[in-house]
DOTOR-350687 format. One record per residue (C-alpha): x, y, z; residue in three letters. Coordinates in Angstrom, 1 decimal. Each point is the difference from the previous one (the first is absolute). Last residue first. Example, Ala and Ser with C-alpha at 12.3 -4.5 7.8 and 13.67 -1.06 7.14 Angstrom:
2
<node><c1>13.7</c1><c2>-1.1</c2><c3>7.1</c3><residu>SER</residu></node>
<node><c1>-1.4</c1><c2>-3.4</c2><c3>0.7</c3><residu>ALA</residu></node>
//
This chain:
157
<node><c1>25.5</c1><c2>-5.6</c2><c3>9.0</c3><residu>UNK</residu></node>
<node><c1>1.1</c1><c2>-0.2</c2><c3>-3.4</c3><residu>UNK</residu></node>
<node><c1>-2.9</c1><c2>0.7</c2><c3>-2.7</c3><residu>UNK</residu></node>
<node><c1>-1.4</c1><c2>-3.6</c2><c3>-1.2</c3><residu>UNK</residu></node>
<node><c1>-3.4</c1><c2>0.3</c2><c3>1.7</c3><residu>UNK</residu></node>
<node><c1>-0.9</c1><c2>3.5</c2><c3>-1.4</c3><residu>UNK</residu></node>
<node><c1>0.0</c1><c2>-2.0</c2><c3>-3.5</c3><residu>UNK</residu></node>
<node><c1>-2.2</c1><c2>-2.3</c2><c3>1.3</c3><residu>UNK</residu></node>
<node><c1>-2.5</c1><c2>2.7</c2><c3>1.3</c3><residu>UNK</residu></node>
<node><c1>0.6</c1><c2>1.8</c2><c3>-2.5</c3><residu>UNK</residu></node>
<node><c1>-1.5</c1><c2>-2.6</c2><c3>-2.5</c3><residu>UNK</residu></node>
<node><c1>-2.7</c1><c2>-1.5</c2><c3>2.4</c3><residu>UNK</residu></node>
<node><c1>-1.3</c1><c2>3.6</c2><c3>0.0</c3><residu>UNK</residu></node>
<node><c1>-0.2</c1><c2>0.4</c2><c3>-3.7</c3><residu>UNK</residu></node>
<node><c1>-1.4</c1><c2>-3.0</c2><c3>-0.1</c3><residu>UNK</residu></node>
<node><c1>-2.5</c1><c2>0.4</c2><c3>1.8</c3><residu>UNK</residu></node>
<node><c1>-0.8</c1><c2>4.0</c2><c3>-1.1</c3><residu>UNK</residu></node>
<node><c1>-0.4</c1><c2>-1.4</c2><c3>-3.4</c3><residu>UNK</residu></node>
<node><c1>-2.3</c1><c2>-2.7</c2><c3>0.9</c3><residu>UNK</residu></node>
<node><c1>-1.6</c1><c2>3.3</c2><c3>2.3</c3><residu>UNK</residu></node>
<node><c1>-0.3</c1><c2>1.7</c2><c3>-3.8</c3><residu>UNK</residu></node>
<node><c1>-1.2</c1><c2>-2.9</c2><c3>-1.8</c3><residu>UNK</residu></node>
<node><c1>-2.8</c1><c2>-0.7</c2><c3>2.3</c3><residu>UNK</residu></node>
<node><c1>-1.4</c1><c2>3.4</c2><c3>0.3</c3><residu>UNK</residu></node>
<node><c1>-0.2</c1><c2>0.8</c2><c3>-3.6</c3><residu>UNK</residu></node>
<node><c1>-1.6</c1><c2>-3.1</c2><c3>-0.1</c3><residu>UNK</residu></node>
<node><c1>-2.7</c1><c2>1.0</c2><c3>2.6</c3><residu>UNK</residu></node>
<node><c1>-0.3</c1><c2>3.4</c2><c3>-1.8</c3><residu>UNK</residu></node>
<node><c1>-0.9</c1><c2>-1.6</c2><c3>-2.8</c3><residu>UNK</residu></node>
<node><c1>-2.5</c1><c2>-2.0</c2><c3>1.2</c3><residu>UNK</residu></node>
<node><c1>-1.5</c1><c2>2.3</c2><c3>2.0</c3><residu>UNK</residu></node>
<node><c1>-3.3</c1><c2>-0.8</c2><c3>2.5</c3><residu>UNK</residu></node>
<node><c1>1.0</c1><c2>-3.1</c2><c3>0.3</c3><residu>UNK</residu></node>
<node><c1>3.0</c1><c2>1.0</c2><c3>1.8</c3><residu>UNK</residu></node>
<node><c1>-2.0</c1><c2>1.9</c2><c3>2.9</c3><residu>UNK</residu></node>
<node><c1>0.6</c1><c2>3.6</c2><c3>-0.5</c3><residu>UNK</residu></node>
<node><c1>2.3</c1><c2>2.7</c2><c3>1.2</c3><residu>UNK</residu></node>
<node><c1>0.9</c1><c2>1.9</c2><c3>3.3</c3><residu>UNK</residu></node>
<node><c1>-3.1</c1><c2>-1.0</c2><c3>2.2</c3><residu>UNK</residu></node>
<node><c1>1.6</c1><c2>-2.1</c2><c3>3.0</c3><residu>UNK</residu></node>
<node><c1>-1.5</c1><c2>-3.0</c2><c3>-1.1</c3><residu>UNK</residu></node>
<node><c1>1.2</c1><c2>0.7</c2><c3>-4.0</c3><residu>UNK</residu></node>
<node><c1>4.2</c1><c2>0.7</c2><c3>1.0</c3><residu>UNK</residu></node>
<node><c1>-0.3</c1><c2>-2.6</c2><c3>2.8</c3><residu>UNK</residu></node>
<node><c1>-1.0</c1><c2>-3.0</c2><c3>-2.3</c3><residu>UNK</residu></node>
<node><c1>0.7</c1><c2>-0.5</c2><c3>-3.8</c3><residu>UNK</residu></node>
<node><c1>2.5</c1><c2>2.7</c2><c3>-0.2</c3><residu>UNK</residu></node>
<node><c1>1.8</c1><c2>-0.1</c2><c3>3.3</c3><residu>UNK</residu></node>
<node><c1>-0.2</c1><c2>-4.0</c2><c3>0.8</c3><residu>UNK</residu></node>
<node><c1>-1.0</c1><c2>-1.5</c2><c3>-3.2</c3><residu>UNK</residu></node>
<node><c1>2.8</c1><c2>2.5</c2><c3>-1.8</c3><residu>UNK</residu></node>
<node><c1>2.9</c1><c2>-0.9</c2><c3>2.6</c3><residu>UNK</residu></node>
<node><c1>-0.6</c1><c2>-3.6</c2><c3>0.1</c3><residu>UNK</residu></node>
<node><c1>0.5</c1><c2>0.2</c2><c3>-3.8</c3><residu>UNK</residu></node>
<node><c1>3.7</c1><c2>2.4</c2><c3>0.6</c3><residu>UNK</residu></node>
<node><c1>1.1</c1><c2>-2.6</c2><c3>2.8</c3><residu>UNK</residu></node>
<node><c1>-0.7</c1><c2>-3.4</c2><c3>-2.4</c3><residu>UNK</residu></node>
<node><c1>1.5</c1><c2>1.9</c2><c3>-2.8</c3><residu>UNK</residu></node>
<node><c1>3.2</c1><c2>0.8</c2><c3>2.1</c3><residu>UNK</residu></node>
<node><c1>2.5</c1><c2>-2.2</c2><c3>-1.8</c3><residu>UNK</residu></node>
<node><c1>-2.0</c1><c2>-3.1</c2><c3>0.6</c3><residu>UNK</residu></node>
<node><c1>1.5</c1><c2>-1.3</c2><c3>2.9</c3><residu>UNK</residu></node>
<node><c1>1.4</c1><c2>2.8</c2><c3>2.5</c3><residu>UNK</residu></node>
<node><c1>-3.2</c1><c2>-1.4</c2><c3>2.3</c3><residu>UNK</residu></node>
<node><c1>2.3</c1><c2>-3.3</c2><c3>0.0</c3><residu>UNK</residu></node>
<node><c1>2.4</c1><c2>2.2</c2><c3>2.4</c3><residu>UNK</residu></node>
<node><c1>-2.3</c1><c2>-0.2</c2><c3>3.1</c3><residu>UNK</residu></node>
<node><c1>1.7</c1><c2>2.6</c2><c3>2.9</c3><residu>UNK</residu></node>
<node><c1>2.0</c1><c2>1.9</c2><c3>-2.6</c3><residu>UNK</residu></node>
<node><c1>-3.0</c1><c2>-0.5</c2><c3>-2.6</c3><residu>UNK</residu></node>
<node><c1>-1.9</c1><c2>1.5</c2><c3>2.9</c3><residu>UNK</residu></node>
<node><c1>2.3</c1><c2>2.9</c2><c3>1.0</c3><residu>UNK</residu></node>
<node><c1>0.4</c1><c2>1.2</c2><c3>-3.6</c3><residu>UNK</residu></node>
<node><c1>-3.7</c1><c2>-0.4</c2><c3>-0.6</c3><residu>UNK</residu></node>
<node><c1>-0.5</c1><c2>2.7</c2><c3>3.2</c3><residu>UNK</residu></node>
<node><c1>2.7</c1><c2>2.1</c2><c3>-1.4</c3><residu>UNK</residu></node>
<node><c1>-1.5</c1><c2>0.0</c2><c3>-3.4</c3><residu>UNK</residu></node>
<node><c1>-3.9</c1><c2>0.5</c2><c3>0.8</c3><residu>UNK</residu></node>
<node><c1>0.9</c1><c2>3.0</c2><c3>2.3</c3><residu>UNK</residu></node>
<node><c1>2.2</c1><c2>2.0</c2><c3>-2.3</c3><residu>UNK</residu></node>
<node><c1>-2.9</c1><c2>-1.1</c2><c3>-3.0</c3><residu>UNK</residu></node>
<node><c1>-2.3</c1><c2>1.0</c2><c3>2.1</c3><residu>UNK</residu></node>
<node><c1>2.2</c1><c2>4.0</c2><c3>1.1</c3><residu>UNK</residu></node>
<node><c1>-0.2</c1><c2>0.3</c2><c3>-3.8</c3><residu>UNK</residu></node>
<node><c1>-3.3</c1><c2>-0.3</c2><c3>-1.2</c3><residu>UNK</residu></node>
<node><c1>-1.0</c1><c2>1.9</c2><c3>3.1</c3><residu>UNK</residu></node>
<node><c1>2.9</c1><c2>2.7</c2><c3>-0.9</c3><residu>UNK</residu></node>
<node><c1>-1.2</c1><c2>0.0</c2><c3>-3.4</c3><residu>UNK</residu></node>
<node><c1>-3.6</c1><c2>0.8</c2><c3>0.9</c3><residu>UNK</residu></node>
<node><c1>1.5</c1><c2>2.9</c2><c3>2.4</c3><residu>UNK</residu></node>
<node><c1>1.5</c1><c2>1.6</c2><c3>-2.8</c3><residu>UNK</residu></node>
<node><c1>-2.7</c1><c2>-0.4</c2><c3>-2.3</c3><residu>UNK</residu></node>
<node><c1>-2.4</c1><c2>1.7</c2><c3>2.5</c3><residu>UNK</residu></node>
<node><c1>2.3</c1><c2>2.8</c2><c3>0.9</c3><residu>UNK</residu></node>
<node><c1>-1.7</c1><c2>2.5</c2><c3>-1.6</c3><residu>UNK</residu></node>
<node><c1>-3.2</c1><c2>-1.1</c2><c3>0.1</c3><residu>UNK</residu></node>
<node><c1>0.1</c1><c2>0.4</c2><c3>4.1</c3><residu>UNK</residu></node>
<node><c1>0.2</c1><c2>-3.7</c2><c3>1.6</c3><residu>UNK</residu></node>
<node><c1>-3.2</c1><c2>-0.4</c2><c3>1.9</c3><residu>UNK</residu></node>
<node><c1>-1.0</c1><c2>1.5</c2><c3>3.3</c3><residu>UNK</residu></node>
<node><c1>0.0</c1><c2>-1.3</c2><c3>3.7</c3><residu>UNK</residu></node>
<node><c1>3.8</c1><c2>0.4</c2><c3>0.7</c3><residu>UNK</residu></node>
<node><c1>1.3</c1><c2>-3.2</c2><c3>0.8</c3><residu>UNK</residu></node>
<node><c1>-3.5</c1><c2>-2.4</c2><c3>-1.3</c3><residu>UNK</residu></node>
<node><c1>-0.9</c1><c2>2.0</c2><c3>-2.8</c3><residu>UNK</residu></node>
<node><c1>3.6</c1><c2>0.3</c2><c3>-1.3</c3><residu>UNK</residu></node>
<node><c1>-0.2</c1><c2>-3.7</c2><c3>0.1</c3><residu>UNK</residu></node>
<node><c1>-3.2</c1><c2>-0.6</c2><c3>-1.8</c3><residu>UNK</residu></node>
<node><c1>1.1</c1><c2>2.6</c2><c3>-2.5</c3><residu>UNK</residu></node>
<node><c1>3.6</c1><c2>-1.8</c2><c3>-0.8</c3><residu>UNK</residu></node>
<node><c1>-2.1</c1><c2>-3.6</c2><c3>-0.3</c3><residu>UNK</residu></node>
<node><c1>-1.8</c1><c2>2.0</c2><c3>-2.7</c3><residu>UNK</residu></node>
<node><c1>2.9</c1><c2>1.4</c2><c3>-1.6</c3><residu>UNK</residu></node>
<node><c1>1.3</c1><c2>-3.6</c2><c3>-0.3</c3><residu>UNK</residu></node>
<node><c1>-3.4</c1><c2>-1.0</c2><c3>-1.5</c3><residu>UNK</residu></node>
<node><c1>0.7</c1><c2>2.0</c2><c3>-2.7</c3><residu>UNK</residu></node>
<node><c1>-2.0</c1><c2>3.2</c2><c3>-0.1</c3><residu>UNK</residu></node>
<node><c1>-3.2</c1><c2>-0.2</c2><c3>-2.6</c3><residu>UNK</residu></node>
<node><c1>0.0</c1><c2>2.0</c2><c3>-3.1</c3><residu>UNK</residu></node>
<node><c1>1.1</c1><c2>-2.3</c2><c3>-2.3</c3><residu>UNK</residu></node>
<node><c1>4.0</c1><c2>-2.0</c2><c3>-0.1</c3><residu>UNK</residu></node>
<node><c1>-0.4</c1><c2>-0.4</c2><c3>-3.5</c3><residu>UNK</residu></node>
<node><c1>0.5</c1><c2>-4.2</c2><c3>0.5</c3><residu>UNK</residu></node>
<node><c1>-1.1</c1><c2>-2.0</c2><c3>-3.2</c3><residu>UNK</residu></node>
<node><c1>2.1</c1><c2>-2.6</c2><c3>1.0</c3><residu>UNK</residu></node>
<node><c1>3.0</c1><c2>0.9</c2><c3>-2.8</c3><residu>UNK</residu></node>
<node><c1>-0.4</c1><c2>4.0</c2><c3>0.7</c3><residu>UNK</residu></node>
<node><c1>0.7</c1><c2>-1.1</c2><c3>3.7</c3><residu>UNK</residu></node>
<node><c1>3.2</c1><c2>-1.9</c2><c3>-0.8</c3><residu>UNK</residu></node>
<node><c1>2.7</c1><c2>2.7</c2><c3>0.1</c3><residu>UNK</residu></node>
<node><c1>-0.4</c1><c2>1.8</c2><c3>2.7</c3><residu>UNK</residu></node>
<node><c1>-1.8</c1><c2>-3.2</c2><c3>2.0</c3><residu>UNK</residu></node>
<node><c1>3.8</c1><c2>-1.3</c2><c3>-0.7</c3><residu>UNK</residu></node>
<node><c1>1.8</c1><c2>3.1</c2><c3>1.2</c3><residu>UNK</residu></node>
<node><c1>-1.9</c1><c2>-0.4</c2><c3>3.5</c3><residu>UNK</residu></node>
<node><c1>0.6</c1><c2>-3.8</c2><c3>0.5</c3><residu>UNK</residu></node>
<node><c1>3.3</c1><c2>0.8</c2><c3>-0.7</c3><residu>UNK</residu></node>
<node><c1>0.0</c1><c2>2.9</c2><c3>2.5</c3><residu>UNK</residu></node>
<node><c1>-2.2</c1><c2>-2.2</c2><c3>2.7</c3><residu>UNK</residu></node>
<node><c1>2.5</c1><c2>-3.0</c2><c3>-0.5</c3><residu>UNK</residu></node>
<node><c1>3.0</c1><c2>3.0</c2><c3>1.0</c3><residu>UNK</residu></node>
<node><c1>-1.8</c1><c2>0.5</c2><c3>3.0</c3><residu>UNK</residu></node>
<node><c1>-0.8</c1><c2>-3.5</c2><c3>0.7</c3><residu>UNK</residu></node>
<node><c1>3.5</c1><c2>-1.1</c2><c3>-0.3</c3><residu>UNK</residu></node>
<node><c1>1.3</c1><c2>2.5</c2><c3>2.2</c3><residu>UNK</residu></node>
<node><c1>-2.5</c1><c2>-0.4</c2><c3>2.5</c3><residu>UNK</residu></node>
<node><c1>1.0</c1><c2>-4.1</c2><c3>-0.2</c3><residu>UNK</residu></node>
<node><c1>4.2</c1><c2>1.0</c2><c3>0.3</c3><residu>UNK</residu></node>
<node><c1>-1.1</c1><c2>2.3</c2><c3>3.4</c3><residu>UNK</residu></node>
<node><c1>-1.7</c1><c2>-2.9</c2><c3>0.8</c3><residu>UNK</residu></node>
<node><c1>2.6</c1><c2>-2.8</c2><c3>-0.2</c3><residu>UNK</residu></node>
<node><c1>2.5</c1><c2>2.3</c2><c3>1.2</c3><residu>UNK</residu></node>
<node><c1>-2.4</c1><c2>0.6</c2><c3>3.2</c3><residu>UNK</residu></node>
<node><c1>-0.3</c1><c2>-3.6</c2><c3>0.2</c3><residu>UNK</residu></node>
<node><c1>3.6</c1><c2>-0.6</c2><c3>0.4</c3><residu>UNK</residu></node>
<node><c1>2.0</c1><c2>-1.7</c2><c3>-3.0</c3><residu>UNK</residu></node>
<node><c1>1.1</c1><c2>-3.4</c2><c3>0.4</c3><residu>UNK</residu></node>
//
C-alpha cells in the first residue's frame, strides 16, 4: 500500500488538474448559462481579499487580483483533492459514483454555504443560473478529480 503522503501528494495532483478542467469547462460553458462574468470579482478574488486583509491588512492590489483569484481557486481544489484522496483511501465506497457525489457536496458546501455566509456571492436562490452554472462545473470538477485520482493510483510505486 502506498504511504499517506503518496496518497496525498497523488489527491493535490488530482485536484489541481480537476481545478484546470473545471476551469476550461466554465471557459466554455458560461455563454450557454447565461454567465458574462459582470462587473463583480469572482468569489475566488473575494476569498483572495479577505486573506490579503488578514496578512498584510490591505486587499489584493487590481493588478494582481486575477492572479490571486486563481491561486484561491487553485490552492481549494489542491486541498479538496488530497484531503478526498486520503478519505476514499481510508473509506473506498466514497470513490463510488465517479466523483459526482464529491463535486455536488462540493457546490452545497462552497457555493451554497461558505461562499454566501462569508459575503463573496449570493444565496442560491437568489441566481438560478448561476446556481447551475455552479453545479455543472464542481460535477465536472468530481469527476475530474475521481479520474486522476485513479489514474494516479495505477503509476508504479
Amino acid at each position: 500500500m502506498r504511504s499517506l503522503f503518496t496518497t496525498a501528494l497523488i489527491g493535490v495532483g488530482a485536484g489541481l488538474a480537476a481545478s484546470f478542467v473545471m476551469d476550461r469547462f466554465q471557459d466554455l460553458a458560461a455563454p450557454a448559462f447565461g454567465m458574462d462574468g459582470g462587473d463583480d470579482d469572482p468569489s475566488t478574488v473575494k476569498a483572495a481579499d479577505t486573506l490579503s486583509k488578514a496578512v498584510e491588512g490591505r486587499p489584493v492590489t487590481q493588478k494582481n487580483r486575477e492572479t490571486a483569484g486563481a491561486a484561491m481557486h487553485y490552492a481549494l481544489g489542491a486541498a479538496i483533492g488530497g484531503g478526498y484522496a486520503l478519505a476514499v483511501r481510508q473509506w473506498p465506497d466514497l470513490a463510488k459514483g465517479w466523483g459526482v457525489p464529491t463535486g455536488l457536496t462540493t457546490m452545497l458546501l462552497l457555493d451554497d454555504v461558505l461562499v454566501p455566509a462569508a459575503g463573496w456571492g449570493p444565496w442560491p436562490a437568489a441566481e438560478v443560473p448561476g446556481n447551475a452554472y455552479g453545479l455543472a462545473s464542481h460535477l465536472v470538477f468530481g469527476v475530474a478529480l475521481e479520474g486522476v485520482r485513479r489514474a494516479g493510483e495505477t503509476l508504479p510505486g
